[in-house]
C-alpha positions in Angstrom: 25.0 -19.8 -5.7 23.1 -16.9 -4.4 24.4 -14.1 -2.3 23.0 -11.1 -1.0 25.0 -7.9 -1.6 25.9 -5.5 1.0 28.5 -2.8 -0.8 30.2 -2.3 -3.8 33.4 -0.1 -4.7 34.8 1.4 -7.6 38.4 0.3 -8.5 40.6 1.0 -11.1 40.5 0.0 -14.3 36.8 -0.7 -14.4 36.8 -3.4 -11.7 34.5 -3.4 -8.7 35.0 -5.3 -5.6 31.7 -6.6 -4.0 31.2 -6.9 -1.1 28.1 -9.8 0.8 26.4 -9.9 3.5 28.6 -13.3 4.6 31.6 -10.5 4.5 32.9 -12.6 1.5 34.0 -10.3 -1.5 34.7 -11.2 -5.1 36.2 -8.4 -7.6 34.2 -8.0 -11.1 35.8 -7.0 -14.8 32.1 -6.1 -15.7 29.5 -5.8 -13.3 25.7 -5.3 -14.8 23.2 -4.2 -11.9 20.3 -6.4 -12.2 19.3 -6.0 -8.6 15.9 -4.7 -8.7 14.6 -1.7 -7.0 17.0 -1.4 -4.2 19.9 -1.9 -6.3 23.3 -1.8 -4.1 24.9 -1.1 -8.3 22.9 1.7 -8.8 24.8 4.5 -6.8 28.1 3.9 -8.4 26.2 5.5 -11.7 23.0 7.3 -10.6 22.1 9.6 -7.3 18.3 8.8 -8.2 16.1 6.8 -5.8 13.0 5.3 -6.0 10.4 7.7 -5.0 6.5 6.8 -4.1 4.3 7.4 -6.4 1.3 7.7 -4.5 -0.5 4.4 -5.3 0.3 1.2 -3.6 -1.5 -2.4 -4.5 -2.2 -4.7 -2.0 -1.9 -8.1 -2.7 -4.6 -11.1 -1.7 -4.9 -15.1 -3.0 -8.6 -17.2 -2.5 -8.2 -20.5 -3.1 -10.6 -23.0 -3.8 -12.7 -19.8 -5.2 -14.6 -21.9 -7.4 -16.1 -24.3 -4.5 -15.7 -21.6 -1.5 -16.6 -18.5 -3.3 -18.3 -19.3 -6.5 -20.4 -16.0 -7.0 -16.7 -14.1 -6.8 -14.9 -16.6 -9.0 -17.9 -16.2 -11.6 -17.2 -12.1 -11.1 -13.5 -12.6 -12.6 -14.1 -15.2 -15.0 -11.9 -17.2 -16.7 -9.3 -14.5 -17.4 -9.0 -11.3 -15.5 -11.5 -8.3 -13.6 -11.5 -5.0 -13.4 -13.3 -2.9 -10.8 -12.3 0.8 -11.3 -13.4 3.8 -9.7 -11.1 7.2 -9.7 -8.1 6.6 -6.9 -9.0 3.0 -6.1 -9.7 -0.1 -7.8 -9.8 -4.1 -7.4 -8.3 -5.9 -9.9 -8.5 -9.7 -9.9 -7.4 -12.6 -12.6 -7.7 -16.5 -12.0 -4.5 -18.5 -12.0 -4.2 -22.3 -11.3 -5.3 -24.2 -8.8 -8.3 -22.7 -8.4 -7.0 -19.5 -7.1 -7.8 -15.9 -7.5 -4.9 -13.5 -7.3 -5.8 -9.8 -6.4 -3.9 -6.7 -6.2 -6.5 -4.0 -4.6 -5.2 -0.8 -5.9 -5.1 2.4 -3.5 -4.2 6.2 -4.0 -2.9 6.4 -0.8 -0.9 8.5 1.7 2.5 6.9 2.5 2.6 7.2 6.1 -1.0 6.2 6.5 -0.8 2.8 4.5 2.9 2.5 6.5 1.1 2.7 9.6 -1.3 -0.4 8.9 0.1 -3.5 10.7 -0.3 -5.9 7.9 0.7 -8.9 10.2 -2.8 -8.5 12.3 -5.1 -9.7 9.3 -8.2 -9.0 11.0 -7.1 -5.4 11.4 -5.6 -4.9 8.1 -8.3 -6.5 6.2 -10.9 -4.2 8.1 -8.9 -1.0 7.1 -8.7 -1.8 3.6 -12.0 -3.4 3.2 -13.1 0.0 5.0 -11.9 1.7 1.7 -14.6 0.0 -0.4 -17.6 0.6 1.7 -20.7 -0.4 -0.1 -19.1 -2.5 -3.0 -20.9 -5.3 -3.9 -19.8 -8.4 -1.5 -18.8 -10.5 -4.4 -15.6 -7.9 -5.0 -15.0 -7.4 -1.1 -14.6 -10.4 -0.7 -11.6 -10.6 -2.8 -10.6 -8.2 -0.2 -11.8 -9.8 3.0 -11.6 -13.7 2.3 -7.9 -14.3 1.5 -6.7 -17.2 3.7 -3.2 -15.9 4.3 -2.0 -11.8 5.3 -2.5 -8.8 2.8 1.0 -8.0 1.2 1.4 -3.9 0.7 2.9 -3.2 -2.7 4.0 0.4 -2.6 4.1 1.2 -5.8 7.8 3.6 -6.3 9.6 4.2 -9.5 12.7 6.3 -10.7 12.6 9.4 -12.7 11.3 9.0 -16.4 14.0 10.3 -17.4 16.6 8.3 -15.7 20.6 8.1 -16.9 23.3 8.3 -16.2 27.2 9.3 -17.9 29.0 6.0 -19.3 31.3 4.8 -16.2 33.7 2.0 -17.0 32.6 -1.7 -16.4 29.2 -1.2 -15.0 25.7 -0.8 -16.6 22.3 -2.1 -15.2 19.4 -3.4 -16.9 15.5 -4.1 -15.4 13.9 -2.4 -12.5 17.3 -0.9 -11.2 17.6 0.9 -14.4 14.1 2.0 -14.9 11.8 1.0 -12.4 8.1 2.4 -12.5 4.3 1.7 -12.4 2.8 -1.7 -13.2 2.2 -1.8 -17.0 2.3 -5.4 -17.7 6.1 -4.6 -18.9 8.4 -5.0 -16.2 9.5 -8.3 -17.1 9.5 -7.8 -20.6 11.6 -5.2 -20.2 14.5 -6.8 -18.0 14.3 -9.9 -20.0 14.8 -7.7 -23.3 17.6 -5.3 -21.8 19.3 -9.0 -21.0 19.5 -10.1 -24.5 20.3 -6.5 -25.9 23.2 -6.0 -23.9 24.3 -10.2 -24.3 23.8 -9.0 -28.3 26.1 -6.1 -28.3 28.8 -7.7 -25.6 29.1 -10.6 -28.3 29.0 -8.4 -31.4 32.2 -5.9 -29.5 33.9 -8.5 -27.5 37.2 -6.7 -28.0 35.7 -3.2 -26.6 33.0 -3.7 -23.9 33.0 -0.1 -23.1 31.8 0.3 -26.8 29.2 -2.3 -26.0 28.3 -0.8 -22.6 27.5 2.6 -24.4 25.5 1.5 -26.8 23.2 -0.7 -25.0 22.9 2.5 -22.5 22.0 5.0 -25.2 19.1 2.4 -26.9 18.0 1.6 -23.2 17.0 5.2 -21.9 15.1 6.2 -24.7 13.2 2.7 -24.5 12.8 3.4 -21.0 11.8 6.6 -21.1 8.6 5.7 -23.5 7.4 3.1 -21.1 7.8 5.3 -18.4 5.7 7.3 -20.0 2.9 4.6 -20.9 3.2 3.6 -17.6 2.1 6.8 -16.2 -1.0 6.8 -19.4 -2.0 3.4 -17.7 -2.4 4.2 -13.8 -4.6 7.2 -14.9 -6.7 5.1 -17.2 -7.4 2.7 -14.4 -7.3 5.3 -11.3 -7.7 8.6 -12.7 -10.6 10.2 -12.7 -12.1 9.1 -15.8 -12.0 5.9 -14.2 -12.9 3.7 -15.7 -14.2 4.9 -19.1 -10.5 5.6 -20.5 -9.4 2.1 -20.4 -12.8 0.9 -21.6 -12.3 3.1 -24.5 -8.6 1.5 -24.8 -10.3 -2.0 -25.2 -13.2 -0.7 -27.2 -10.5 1.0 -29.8 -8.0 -2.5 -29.5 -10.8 -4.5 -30.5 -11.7 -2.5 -33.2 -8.6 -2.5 -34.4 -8.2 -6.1 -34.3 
């Protein structure tokens, strides 16, 4: 059963109460934070927040591309398409169904992508569509044909450096331990901090604390590398060597391989 968490509260001994939104509780031996950005665990280790990093995607599905928009669909291909340029981008890949799934990529001010009402699609789709005056139709409309509203994904992330001191019966893992920019590794990562922390709890199950410590100390230098590759990534495809650098990534992967 899910419930939505409201509070939670140190106790002694390691426990935690928590606390839902129905104003039911339950009290936890061990209590691992896998809540995301937001995470309601987080503050009983870490004062760090989520802070903006400046970019934020927005999101946009066309269905039936290949019968409705076939010159677009034929643009992304059978796989994915990138359309860089320094501080913006469209970036579309074909999923099934006959759908294209974009996420139009923006260096934007906070307050001024805040300020669009996304539930006017008209409007929205204007302003953002705006942004890539004289592209060539068959990307805009990856921008402008979507069927349903434009979903703003403000991209925020935690300090690279994120940590925090060992504090009994709690630990987190995923995004609410070290969420940053897109790289294609966000899932990866929660899924692997899962089965590294289930590894250690079944190899100590007589001294969790011992476990909880050293899943911690592998898991922030892990996380602080792909902060860092996270970082390499946004300025390959929005810096402003856009978009040579991540041409020259594929070039020198494909050499490689």
């Amino acid at each position: 059963m899910e419930q939505k968490v409201s509070h939670v509260e140190h106790l002694e001994n390691g426990q935690h109460t928590i606390l839902f939104a129905d104003a039911s509780t339950t009290t936890s031996d061990l209590l691992i934070g896998a809540d995301g950005a937001w995470s309601k665990v987080r503050p009983l280790l870490s004062d760090a927040k989520p802070e903006y990093s400046g970019y934020t995607f927005v999101e946009n599905f066309l269905r039936n591309a290949d019968t409705q928009y076939p010159k677009t669909a034929e643009k992304v291909g059978d796989g994915a398409m990138y359309a860089l340029t320094p501080d913006k981008g469209i970036v579309a890949h074909r999923e099934a169904g006959d759908v294209l799934h974009t996420y139009i990529q923006l260096k934007c001010d906070l307050d001024w992508i805040s300020n669009i009402d996304f539930t006017n699609l008209s409007a929205s789709t204007q302003v953002i569509a705006e942004q890539f005056e004289g592209w060539a139709p068959e990307l805009t409309a990856l921008i402008t044909e979507g069927s349903s509203n434009l979903i703003p994904r403000k991209i925020y992330a935690l300090p690279d450096e994120h940590r925090w001191q060992r504090t009994p019966g709690v630990t987190l893992l995923g995004d609410a331990a070290h969420l940053m920019a897109p790289s294609g590794e966000g899932a990866n990562l929660a899924i692997y901090d899962a089965a590294e922390l289930g590894k250690l709890i079944v190899e100590y199950p007589n001294d969790i604390e011992l476990a909880l410590e050293n899943y911690e100390q592998a898991l922030f230098k892990r996380s602080a590398a792909e902060a860092e590759e996270s970082h390499e990534l946004l300025d390959l495809c929005l810096g402003q060597d856009a978009p040579y650098g991540l041409i020259a990534l594929f070039e020198g992967s494909n050499e490689q391989n």
